[in-house]
N, C-alpha and C positions, 0 to 999 in steps of 0.2 A: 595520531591524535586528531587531524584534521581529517580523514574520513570518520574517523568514528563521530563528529562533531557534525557530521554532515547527517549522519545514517540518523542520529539521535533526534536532528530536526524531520527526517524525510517521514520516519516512522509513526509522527504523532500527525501527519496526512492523509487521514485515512478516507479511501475509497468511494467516493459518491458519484454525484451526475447531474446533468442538465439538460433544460431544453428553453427557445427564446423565451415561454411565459415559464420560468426556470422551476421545477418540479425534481426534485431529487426523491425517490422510492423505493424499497426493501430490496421489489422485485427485479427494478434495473440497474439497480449501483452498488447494490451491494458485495461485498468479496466473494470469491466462492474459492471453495480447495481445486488447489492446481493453478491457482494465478501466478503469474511470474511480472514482476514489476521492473524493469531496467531503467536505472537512472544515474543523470549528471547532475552537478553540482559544483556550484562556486562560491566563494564569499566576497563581498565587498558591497559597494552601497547604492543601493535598489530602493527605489522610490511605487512604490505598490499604485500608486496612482489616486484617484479620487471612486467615489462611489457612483450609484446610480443607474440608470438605466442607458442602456447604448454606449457602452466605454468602448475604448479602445487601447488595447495594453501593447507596447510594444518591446520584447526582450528579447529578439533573434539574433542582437549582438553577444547576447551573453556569451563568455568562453567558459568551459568546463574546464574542471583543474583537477575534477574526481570523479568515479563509475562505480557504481555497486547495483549488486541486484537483491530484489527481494521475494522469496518465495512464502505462499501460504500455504501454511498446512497444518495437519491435524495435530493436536497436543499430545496423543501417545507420542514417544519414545522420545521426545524433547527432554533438553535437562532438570528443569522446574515443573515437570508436567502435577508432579506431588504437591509443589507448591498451590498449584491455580486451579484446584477442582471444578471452579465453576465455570473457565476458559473451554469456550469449543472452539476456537482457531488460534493460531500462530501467525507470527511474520514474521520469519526468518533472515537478519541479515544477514551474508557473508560475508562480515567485516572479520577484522581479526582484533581482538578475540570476536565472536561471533558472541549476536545477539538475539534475544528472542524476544517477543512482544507478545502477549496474551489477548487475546481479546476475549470477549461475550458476546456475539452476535445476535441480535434476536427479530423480527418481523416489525420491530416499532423503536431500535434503538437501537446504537454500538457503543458497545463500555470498554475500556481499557484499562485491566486490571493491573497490569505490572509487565515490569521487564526481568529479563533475565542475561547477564553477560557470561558467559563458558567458553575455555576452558582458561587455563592458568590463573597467576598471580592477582589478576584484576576480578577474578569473578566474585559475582553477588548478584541478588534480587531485590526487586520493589514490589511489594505486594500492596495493592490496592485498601485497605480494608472498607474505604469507602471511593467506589472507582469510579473514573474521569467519563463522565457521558460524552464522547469525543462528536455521536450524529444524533437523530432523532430521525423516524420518518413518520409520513414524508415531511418534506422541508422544501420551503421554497421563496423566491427574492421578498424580500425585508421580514420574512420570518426569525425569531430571535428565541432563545432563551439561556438560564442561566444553570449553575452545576457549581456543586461544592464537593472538593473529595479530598481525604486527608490514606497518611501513610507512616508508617516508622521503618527504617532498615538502619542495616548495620556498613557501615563500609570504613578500612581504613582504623577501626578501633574506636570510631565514635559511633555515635547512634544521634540519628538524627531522624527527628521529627518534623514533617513535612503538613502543611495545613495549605489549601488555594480555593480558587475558585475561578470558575472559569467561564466568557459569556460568548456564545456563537449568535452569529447575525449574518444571513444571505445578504452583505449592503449591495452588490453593486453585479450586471451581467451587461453580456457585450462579446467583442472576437480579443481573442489572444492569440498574440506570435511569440515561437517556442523557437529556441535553434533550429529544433527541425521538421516544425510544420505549425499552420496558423489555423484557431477554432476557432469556428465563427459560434455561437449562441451558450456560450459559458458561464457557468455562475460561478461568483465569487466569493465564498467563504470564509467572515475574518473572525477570528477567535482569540478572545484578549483572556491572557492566565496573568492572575497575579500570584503570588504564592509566597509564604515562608517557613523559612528553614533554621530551626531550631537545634545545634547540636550540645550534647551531653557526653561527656565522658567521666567513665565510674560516676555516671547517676548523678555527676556534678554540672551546672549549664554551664556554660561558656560563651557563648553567642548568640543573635538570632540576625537573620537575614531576610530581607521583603523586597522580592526581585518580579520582574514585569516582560514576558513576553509576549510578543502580537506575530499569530501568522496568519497570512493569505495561500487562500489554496483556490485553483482554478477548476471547474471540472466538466466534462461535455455531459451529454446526454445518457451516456452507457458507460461512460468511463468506471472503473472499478479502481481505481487510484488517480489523486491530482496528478492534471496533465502539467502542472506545474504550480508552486508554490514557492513564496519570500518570508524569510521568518527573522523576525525584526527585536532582539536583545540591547541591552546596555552597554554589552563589549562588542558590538557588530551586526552584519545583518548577513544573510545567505539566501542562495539562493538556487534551487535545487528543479529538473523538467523531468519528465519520460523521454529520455532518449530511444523508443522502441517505436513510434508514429514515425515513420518517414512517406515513401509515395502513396502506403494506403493504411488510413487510418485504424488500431486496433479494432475499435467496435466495430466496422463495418468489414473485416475481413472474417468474422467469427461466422457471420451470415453466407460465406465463401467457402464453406469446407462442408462438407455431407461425408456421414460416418454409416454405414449400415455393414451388416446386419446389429439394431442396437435395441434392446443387448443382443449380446453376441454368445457365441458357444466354443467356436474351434477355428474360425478366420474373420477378421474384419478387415475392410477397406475405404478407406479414406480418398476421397474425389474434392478438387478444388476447382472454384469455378473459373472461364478465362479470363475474367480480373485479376485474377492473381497471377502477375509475372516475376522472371527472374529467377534464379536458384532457389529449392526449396530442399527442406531438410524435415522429414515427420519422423516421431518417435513417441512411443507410448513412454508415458511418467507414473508413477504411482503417487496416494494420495499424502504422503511427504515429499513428493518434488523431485524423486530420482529416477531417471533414464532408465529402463529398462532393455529397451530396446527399439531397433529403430526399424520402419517400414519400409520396404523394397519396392521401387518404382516399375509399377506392370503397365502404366503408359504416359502419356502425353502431362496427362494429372491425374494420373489414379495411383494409389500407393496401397500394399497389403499386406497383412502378416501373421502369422501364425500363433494365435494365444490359448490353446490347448493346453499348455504347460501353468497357465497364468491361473492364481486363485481366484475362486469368485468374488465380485468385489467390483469398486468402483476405481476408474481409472482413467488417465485425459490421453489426451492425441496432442499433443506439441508441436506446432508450426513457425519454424525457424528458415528466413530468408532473406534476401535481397530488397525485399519491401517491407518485410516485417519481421517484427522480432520476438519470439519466446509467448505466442497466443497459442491458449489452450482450449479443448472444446473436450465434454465430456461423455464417457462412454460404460455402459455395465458389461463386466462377465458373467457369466452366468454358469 
């Protein structure tokens, strides 16, 4: 129950970015298929800090108590993919049961239409019918607006009706310290959901509920998920990082890998530049997020491999190391 309580909060932080006159944009922060998010996660009580310009946030004590990862990817062969026609991306978590998140991505806006938990005894969906505008781009410090999205699902044998509204505000930018690395020029994203919940059973009501969550989400310049966020409830508050930045930060090791021939035909090769040290592990991924195969080192940092067999199509290069963890960069077959 407490990761899944973790995942529930990490999943509704979706991916943007920053810069010191904080600027978040389609073309920089947005998710893209093949992202891999790894994160930690604690709960207890976290004091988000003040607003403004020039903060300084300090949580490198935090201890982590949980780890999960999150993949994107495409809605074919998801278990709700029927449910969410108008969904072009997933976030996958591998919790147990495993969850899905829907989204709508689109050049001027990120929607989040529903989730989906598979398989066993707990499964069910939330389908949006009026969905949570979670970004807007661009977006940038004391930029604000507001969002109304309602929903009905079933869970449990009631049926409950869901009604909120939700208001996002860039209040405040500055450097953040994470457990395992400090961003200097961050913006800080707080988003107040009010919402309530009305349940029915056999058509008869029974209750309603009017509940109040506030989260902060931190995020750099290229980041494609917060580099960390606090999410602040009634029953407690949590608090969840990218444990995947250690000696060198994601966005700037993406700039560190050269992929040619791309597209490709019948071998590509992957060369890292010497910024990048320590063990390295490369593997081609497909665009649900699974390993296919991994690249044979032909030198010092050069890796290659054989995708002759591979369909045409689009496909990432996964780079797994001692400085970095689970960054993808992407590649065509042809």
């Amino acid at each position: 129950m407490k990761k899944h309580y973790f995942i529930t909060m990490a999943v509704c932080l979706i991916t943007l970015g920053t810069i010191a006159q904080p600027v978040i944009t389609y073309n920089d922060n947005a998710p893209q298929m093949g992202d891999v998010y790894n994160l930690s996660g604690v709960m207890g009580s976290f004091d988000p800090g003040p607003a403004g310009s020039g903060q300084n946030w300090d949580f490198s004590d935090a201890s982590a108590t949980d780890s999960w990862q999150i993949n994107v990817i495409s809605p074919e062969s998801t278990p709700f993919s029927g449910e969410f026609p108008e969904s072009n991306m997933v976030f996958h978590a591998n919790s147990s049961p495993e969850a899905f998140i829907y989204m709508e991505l689109s050049s001027s806006e990120m929607l989040h239409n529903g989730n989906g938990i598979d398989p066993g005894p707990d499964e069910y969906f939330i389908h949006y019918t009026d969905a949570v505008k979670l970004m807007q781009y661009p977006f940038s410090f004391n930029n604000s607006y507001a969002d109304n999205y309602y929903t009905t699902f079933t869970i449990y044998g009631g049926m409950i009706h869901e009604s909120g509204n939700i208001t996002v505000t860039a209040d405040a930018w500055g450097t953040v310290k994470t457990p395992v690395a400090t961003y200097n020029n961050t913006l800080r994203i707080k988003k107040e959901k009010v919402y309530t919940d009305s349940v029915f059973v056999g058509g008869i009501f029974i209750s309603a509920t009017t509940k109040t969550v506030t989260d902060y989400e931190w995020y750099t310049a290229t980041s494609h998920y917060p580099v960390l966020g606090i999410s602040v409830t009634e029953s407690g508050n949590s608090l969840t990082y990218s444990s995947q930045a250690t000696a060198i930060e994601v966005n700037k090791i993406l700039s560190q890998i050269s992929i040619y021939p791309n597209p490709a035909d019948d071998n590509i090769t992957v060369e890292l530049s010497d910024e990048v040290t320590g063990n390295m592990e490369v593997s081609i991924v497909n665009l649900m997020g699974q390993q296919l195969s991994e690249l044979h080192k032909t030198g010092n940092k050069r890796f290659s491999a054989d995708i002759s067999n591979l369909p045409s199509g689009v496909y990432f290069i996964r780079v797994n190391g001692d400085a970095i963890n689970s960054t993808t960069s992407k590649f065509i077959k042809r």
